[in-house]
PDB file of N, CA, C and O in Angstrom, chain B, residues numbered from 101:
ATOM      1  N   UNK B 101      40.540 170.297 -11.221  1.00  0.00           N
ATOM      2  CA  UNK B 101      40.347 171.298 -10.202  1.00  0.00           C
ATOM      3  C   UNK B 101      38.933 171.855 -10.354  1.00  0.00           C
ATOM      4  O   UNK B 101      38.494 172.332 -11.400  1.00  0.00           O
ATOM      5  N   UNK B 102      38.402 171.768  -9.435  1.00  0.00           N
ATOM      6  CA  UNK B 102      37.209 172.678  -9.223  1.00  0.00           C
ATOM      7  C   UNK B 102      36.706 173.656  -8.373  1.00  0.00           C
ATOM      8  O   UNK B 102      37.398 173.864  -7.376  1.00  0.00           O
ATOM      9  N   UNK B 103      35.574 174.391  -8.509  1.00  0.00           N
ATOM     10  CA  UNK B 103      35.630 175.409  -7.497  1.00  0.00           C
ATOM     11  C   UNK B 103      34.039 175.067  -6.414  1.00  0.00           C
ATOM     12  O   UNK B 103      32.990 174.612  -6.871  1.00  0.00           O
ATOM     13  N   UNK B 104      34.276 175.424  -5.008  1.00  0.00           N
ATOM     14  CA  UNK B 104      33.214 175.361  -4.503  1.00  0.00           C
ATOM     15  C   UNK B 104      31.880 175.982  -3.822  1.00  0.00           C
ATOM     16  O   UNK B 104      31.134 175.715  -2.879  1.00  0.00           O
ATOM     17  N   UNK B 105      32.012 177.021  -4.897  1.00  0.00           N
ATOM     18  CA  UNK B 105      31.171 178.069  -4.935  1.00  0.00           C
ATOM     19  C   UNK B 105      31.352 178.946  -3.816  1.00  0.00           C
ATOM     20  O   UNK B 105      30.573 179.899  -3.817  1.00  0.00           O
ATOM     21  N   UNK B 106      32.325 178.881  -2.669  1.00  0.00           N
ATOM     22  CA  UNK B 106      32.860 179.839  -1.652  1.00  0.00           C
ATOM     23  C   UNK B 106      33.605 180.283  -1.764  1.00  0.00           C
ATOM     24  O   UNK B 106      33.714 181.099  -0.849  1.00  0.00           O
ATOM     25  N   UNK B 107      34.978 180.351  -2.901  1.00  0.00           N
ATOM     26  CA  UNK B 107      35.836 180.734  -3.401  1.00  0.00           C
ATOM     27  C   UNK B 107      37.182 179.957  -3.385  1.00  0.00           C
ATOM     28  O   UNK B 107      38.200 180.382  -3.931  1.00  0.00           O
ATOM     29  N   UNK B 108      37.094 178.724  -2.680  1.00  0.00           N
ATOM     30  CA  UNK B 108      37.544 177.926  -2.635  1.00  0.00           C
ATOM     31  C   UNK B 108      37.593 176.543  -3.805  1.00  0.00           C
ATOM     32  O   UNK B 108      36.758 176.088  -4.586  1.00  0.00           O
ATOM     33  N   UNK B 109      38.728 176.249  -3.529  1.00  0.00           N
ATOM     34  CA  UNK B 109      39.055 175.103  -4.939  1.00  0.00           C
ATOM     35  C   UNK B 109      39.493 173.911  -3.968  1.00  0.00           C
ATOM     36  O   UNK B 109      40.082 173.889  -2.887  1.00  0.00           O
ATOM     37  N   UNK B 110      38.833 172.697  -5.004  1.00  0.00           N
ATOM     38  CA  UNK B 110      39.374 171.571  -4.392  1.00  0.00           C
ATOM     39  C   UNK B 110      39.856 170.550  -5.677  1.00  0.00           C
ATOM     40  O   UNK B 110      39.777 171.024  -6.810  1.00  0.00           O
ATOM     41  N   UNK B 111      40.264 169.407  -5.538  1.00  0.00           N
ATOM     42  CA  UNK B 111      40.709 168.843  -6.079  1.00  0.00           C
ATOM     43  C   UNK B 111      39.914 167.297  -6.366  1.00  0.00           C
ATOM     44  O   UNK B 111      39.973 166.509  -5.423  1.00  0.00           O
ATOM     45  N   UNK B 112      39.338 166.936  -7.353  1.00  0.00           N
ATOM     46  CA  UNK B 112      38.754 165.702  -7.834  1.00  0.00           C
ATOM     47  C   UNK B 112      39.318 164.593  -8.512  1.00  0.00           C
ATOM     48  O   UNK B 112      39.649 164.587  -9.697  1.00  0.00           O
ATOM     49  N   UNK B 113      39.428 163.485  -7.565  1.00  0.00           N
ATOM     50  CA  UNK B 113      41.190 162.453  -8.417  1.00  0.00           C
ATOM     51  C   UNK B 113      39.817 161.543  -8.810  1.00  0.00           C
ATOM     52  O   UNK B 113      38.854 161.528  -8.044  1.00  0.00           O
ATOM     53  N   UNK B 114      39.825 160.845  -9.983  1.00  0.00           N
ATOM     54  CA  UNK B 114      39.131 160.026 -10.743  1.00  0.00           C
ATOM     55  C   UNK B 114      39.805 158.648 -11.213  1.00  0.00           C
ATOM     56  O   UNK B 114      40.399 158.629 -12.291  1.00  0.00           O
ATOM     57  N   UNK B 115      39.702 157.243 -10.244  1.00  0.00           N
ATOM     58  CA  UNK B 115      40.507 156.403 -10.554  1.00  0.00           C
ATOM     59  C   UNK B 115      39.736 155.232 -11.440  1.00  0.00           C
ATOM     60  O   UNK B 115      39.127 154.278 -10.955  1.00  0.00           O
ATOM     61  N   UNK B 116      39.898 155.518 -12.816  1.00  0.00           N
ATOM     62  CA  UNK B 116      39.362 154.536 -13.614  1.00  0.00           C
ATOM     63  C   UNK B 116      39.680 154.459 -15.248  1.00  0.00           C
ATOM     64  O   UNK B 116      38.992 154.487 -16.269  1.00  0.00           O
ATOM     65  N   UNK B 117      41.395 154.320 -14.872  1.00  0.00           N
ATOM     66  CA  UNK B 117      42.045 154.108 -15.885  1.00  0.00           C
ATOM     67  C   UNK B 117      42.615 152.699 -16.594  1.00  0.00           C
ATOM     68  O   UNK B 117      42.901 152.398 -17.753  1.00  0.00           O
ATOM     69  N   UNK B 118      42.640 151.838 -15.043  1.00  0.00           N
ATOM     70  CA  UNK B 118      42.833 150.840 -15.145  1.00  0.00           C
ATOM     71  C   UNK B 118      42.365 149.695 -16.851  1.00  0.00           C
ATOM     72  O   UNK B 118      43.213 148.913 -17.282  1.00  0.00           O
ATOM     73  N   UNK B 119      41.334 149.800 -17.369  1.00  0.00           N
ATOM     74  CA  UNK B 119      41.287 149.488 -18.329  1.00  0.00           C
ATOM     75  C   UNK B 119      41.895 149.991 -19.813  1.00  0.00           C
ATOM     76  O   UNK B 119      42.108 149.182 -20.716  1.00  0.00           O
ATOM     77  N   UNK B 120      42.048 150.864 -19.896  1.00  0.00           N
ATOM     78  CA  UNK B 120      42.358 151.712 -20.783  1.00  0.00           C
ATOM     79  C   UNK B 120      44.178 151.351 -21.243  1.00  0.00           C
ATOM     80  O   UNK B 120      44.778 151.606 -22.288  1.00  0.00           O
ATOM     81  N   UNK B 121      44.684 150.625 -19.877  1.00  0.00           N
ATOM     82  CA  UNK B 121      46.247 150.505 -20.234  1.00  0.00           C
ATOM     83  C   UNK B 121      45.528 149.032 -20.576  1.00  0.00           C
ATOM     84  O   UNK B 121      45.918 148.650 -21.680  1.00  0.00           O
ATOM     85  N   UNK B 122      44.974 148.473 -20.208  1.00  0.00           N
ATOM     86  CA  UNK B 122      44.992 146.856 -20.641  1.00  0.00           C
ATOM     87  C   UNK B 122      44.810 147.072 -22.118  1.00  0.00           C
ATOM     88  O   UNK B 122      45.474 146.362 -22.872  1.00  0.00           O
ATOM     89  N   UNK B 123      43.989 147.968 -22.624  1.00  0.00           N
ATOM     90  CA  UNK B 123      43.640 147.847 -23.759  1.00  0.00           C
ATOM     91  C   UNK B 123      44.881 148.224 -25.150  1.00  0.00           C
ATOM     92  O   UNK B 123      44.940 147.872 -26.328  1.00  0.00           O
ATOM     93  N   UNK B 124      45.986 149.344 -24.029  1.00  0.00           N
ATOM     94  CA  UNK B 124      46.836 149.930 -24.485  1.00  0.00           C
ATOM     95  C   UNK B 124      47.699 148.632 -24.915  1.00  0.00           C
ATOM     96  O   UNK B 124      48.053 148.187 -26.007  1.00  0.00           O
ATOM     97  N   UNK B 125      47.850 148.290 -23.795  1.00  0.00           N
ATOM     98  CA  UNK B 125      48.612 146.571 -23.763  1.00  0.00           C
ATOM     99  C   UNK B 125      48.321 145.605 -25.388  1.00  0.00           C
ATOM    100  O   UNK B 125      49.107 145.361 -26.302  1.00  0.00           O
ATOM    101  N   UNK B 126      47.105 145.302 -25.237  1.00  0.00           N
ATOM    102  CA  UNK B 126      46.955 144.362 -26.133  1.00  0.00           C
ATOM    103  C   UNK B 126      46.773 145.290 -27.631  1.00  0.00           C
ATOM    104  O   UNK B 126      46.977 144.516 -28.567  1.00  0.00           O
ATOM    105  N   UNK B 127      46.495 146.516 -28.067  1.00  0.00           N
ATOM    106  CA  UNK B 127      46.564 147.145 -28.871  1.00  0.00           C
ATOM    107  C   UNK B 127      48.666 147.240 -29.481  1.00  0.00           C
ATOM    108  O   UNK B 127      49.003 147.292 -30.664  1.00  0.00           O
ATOM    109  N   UNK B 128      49.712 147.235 -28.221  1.00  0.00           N
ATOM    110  CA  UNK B 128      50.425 147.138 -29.199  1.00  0.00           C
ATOM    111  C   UNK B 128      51.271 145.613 -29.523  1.00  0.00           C
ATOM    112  O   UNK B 128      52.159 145.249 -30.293  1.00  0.00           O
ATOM    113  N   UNK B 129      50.422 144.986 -28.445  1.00  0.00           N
ATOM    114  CA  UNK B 129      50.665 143.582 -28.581  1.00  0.00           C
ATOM    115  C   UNK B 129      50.102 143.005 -30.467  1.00  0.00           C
ATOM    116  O   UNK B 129      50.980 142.545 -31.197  1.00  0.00           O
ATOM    117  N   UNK B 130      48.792 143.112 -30.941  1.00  0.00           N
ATOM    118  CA  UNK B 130      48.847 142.937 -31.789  1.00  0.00           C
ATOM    119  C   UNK B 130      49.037 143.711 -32.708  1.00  0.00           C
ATOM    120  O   UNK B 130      48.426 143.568 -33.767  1.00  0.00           O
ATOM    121  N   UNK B 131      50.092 144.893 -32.483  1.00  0.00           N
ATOM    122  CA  UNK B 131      50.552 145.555 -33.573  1.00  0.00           C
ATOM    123  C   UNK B 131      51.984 144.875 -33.988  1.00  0.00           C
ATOM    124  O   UNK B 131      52.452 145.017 -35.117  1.00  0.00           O
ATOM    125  N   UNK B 132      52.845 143.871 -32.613  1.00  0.00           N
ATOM    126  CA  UNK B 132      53.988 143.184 -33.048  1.00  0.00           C
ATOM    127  C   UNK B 132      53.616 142.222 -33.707  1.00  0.00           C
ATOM    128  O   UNK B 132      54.464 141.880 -34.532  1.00  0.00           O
ATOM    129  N   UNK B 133      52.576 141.540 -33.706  1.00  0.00           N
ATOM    130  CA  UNK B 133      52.001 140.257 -34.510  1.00  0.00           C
ATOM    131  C   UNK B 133      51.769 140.766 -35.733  1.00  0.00           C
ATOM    132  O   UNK B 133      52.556 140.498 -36.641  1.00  0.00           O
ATOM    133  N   UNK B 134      50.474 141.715 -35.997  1.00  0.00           N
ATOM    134  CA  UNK B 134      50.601 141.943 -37.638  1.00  0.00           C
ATOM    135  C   UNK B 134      51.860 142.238 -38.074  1.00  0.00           C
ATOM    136  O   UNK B 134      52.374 141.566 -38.968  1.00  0.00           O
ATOM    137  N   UNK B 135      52.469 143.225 -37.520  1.00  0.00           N
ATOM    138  CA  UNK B 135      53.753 143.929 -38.254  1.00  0.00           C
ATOM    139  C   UNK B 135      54.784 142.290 -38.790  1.00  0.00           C
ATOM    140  O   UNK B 135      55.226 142.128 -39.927  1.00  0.00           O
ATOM    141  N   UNK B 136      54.972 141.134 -37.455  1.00  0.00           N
ATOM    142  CA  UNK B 136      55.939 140.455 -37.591  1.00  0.00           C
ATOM    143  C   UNK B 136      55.575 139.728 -39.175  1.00  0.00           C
ATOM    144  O   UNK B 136      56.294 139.543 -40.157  1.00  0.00           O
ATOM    145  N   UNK B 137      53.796 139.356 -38.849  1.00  0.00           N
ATOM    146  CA  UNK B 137      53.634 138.219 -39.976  1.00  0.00           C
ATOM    147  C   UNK B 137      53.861 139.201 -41.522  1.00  0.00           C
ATOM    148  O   UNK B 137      54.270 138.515 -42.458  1.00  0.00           O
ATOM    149  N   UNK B 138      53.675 140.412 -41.777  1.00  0.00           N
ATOM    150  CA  UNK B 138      53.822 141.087 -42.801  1.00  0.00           C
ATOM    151  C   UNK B 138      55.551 140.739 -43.561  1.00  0.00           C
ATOM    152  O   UNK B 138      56.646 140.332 -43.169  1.00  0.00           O
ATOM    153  N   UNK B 139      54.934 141.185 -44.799  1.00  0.00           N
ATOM    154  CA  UNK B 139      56.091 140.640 -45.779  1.00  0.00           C
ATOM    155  C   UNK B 139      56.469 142.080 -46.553  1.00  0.00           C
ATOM    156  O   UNK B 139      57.539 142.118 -47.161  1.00  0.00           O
ATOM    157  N   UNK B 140      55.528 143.374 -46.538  1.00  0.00           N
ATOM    158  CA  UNK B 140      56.057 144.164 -47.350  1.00  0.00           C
ATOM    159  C   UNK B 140      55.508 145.754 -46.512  1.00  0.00           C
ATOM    160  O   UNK B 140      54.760 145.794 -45.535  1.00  0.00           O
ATOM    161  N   UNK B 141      56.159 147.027 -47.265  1.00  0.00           N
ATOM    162  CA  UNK B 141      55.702 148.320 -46.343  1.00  0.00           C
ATOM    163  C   UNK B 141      53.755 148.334 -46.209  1.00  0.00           C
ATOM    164  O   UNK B 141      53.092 148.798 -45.281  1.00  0.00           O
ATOM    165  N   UNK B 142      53.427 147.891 -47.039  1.00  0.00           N
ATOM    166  CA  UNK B 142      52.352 148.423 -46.917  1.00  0.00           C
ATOM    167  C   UNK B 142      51.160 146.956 -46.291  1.00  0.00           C
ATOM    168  O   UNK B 142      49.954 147.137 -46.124  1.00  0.00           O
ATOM    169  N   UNK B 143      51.669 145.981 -46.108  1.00  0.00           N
ATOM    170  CA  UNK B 143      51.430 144.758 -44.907  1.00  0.00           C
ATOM    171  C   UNK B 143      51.486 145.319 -43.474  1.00  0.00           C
ATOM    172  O   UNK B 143      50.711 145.208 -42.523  1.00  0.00           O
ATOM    173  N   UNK B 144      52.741 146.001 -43.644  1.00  0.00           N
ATOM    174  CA  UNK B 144      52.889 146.675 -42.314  1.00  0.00           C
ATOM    175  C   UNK B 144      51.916 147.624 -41.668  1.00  0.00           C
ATOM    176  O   UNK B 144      51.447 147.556 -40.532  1.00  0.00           O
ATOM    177  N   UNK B 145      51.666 148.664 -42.755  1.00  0.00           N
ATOM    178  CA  UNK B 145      50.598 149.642 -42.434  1.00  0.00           C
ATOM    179  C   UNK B 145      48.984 149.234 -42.013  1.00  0.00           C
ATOM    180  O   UNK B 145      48.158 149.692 -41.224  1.00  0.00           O
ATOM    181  N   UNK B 146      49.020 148.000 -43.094  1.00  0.00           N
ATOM    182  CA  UNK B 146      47.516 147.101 -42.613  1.00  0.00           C
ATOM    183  C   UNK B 146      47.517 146.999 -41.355  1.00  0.00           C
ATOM    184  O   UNK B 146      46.634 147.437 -40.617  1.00  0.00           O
ATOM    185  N   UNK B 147      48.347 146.510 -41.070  1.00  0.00           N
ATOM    186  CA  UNK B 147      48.777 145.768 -39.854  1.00  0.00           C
ATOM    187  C   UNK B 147      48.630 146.499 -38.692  1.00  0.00           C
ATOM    188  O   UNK B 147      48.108 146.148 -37.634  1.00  0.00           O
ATOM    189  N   UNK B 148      49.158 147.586 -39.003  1.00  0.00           N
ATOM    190  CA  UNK B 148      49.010 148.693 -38.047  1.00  0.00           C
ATOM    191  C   UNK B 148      47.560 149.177 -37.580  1.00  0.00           C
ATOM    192  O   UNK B 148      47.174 149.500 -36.456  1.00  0.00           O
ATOM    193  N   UNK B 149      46.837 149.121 -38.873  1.00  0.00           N
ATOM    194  CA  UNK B 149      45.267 149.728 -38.712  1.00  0.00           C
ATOM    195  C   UNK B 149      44.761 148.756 -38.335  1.00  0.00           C
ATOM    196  O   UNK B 149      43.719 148.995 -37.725  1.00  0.00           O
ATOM    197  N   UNK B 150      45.055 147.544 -38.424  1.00  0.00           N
ATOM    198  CA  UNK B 150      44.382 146.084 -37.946  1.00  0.00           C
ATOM    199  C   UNK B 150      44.309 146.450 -35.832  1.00  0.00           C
ATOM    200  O   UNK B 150      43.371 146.736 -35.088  1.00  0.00           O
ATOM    201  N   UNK B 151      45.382 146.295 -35.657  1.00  0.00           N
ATOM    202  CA  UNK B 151      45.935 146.822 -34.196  1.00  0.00           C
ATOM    203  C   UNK B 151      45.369 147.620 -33.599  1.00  0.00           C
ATOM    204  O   UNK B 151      45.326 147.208 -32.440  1.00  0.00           O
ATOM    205  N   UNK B 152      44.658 148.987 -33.710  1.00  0.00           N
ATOM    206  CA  UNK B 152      43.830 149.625 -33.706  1.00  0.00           C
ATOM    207  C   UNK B 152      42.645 149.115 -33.699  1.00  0.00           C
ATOM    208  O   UNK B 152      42.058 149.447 -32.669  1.00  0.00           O
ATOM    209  N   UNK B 153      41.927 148.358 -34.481  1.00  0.00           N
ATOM    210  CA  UNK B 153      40.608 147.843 -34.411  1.00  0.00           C
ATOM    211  C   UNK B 153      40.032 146.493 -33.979  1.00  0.00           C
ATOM    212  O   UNK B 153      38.868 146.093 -33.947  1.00  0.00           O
ATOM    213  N   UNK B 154      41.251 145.881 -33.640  1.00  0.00           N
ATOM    214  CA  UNK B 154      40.807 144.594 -33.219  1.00  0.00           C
ATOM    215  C   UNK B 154      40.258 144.127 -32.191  1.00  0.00           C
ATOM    216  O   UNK B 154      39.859 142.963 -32.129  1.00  0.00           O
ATOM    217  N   UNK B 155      40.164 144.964 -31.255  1.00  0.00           N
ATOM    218  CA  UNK B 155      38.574 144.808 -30.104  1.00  0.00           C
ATOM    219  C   UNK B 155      36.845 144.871 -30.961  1.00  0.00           C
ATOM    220  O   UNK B 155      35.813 144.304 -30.601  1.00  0.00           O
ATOM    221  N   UNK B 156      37.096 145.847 -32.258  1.00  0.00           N
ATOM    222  CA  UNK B 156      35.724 145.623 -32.725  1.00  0.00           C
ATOM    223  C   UNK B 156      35.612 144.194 -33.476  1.00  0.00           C
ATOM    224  O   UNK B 156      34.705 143.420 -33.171  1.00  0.00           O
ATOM    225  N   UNK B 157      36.266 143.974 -34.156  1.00  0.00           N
ATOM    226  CA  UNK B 157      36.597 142.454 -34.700  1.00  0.00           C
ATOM    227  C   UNK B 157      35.872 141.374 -33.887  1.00  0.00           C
ATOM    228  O   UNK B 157      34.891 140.685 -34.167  1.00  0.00           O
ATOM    229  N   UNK B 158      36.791 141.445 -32.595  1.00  0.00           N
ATOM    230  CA  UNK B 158      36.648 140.071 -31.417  1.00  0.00           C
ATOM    231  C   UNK B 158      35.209 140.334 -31.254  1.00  0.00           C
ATOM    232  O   UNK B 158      34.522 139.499 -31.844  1.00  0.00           O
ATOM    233  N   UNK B 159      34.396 141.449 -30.491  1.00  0.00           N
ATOM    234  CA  UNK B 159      33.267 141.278 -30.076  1.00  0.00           C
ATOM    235  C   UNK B 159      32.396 141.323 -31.123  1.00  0.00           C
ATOM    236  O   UNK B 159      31.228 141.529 -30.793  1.00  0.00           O
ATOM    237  N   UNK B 160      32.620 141.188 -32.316  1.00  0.00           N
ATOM    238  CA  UNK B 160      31.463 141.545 -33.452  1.00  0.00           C
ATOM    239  C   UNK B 160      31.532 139.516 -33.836  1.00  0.00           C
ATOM    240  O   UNK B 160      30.527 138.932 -34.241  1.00  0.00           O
ATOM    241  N   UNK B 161      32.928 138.756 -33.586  1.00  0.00           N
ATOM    242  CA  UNK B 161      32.734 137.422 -33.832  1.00  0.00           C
ATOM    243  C   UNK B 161      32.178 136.702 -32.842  1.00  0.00           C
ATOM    244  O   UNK B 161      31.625 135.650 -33.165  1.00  0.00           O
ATOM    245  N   UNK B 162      32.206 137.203 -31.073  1.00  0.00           N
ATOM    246  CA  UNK B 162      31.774 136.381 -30.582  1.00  0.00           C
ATOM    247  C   UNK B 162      30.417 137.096 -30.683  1.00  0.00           C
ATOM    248  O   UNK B 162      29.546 136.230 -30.615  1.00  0.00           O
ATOM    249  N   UNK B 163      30.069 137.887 -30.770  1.00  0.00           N
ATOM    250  CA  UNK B 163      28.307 137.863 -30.815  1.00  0.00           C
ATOM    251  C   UNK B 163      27.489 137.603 -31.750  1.00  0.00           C
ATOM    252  O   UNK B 163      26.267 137.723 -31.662  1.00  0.00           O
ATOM    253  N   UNK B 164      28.209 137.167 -32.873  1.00  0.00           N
ATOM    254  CA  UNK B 164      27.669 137.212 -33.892  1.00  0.00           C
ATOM    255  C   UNK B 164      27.116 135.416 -34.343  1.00  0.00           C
ATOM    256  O   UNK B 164      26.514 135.201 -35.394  1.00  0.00           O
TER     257      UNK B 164
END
């Protein structure tokens, strides 16, 4: 909500979320992969923090 300096308010819709679920997507997509291949609690937890970071991973191998 914002205001337009006449005392009036209007409303500002911002559509550019669309990426953010893809990313949501594949973030818990490879959280079922680490978790599945894990063998013990704390595989799991890797696994978990792996899931979280694995967009920096991908683009740090292909540019590299």
């Amino acid at each position: 909500m914002a205001w337009d300096g006449e005392g009036r308010t209007y409303y500002k819709y911002v559509n550019n979320g669309g990426w953010g679920f893809a990313y949501f997507l594949g973030m818990i997509g490879a959280a079922v992969y680490y978790v599945q291949q894990a063998t013990t609690l704390g595989g799991d937890l890797i696994g978990l923090l792996k899931a979280l970071v694995w967009p920096a991973y991908l683009v740090y191998h292909l540019l590299h």
